[in-house]
C-alpha positions in Angstrom: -11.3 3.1 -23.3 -12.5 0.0 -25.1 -12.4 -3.3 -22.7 -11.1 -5.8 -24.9 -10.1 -8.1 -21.7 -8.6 -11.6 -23.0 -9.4 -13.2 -19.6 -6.9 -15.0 -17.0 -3.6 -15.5 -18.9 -1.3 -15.8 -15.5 -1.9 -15.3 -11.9 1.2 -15.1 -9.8 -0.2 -13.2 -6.2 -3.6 -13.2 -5.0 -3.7 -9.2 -5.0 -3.4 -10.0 -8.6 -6.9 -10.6 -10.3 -5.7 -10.8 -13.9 -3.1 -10.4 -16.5 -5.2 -8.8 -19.7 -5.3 -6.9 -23.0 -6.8 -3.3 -23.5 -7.4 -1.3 -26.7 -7.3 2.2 -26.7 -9.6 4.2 -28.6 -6.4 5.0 -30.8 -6.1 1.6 -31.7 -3.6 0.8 -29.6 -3.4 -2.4 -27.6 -1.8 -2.2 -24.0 -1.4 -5.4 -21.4 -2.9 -4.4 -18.1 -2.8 -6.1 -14.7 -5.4 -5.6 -12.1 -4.7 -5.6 -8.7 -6.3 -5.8 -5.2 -4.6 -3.3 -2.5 -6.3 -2.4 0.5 -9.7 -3.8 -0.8 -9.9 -1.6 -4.2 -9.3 -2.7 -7.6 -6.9 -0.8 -10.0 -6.0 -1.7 -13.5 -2.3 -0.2 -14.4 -1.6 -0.5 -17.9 1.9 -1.4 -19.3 3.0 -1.5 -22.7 4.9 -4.4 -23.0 5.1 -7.7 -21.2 9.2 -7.4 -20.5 7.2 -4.5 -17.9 4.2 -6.8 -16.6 6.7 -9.3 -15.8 9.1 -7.0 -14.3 6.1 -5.5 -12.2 4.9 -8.9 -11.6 8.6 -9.9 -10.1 8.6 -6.8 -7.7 5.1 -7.9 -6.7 6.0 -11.2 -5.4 9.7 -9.9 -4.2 7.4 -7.5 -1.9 5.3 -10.2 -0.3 8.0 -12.8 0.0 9.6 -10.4 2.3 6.4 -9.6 4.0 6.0 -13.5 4.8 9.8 -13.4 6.0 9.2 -10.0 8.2 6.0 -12.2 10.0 7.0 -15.8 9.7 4.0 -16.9 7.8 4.4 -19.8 5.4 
């Protein structure tokens, strides 16, 4: 798959390295978001950004609750 990375558009968590745009070799372009979990990168690609901001919503709903389950500001 053809990287065709636009760079840093948003960075909402710190697992989160970037917000970018992908071409497939069929042309296609997808928006990606890589992420840091348990020390390995993974770039998940999602076809529209109605889904990168709904993933990126569940993403900080998940670590706001882990700051509220340990107390850590």
């Amino acid at each position: 798959m053809e990287n065709v990375q636009a760079g840093i558009i948003y960075n909402p968590h710190p697992n989160i390295k970037c917000i970018g745009i992908k071409r497939s070799s069929s042309g296609l372009y997808w928006v990606g978001v890589e992420y840091v979990y348990n020390n390995i990168s993974t770039y998940i690609m999602l076809r529209t950004w109605n889904q990168v901001f709904a993933y990126i919503d569940v993403m900080l709903d998940a670590a706001s609750e882990v700051c509220e389950d340990h107390s850590c500001s």
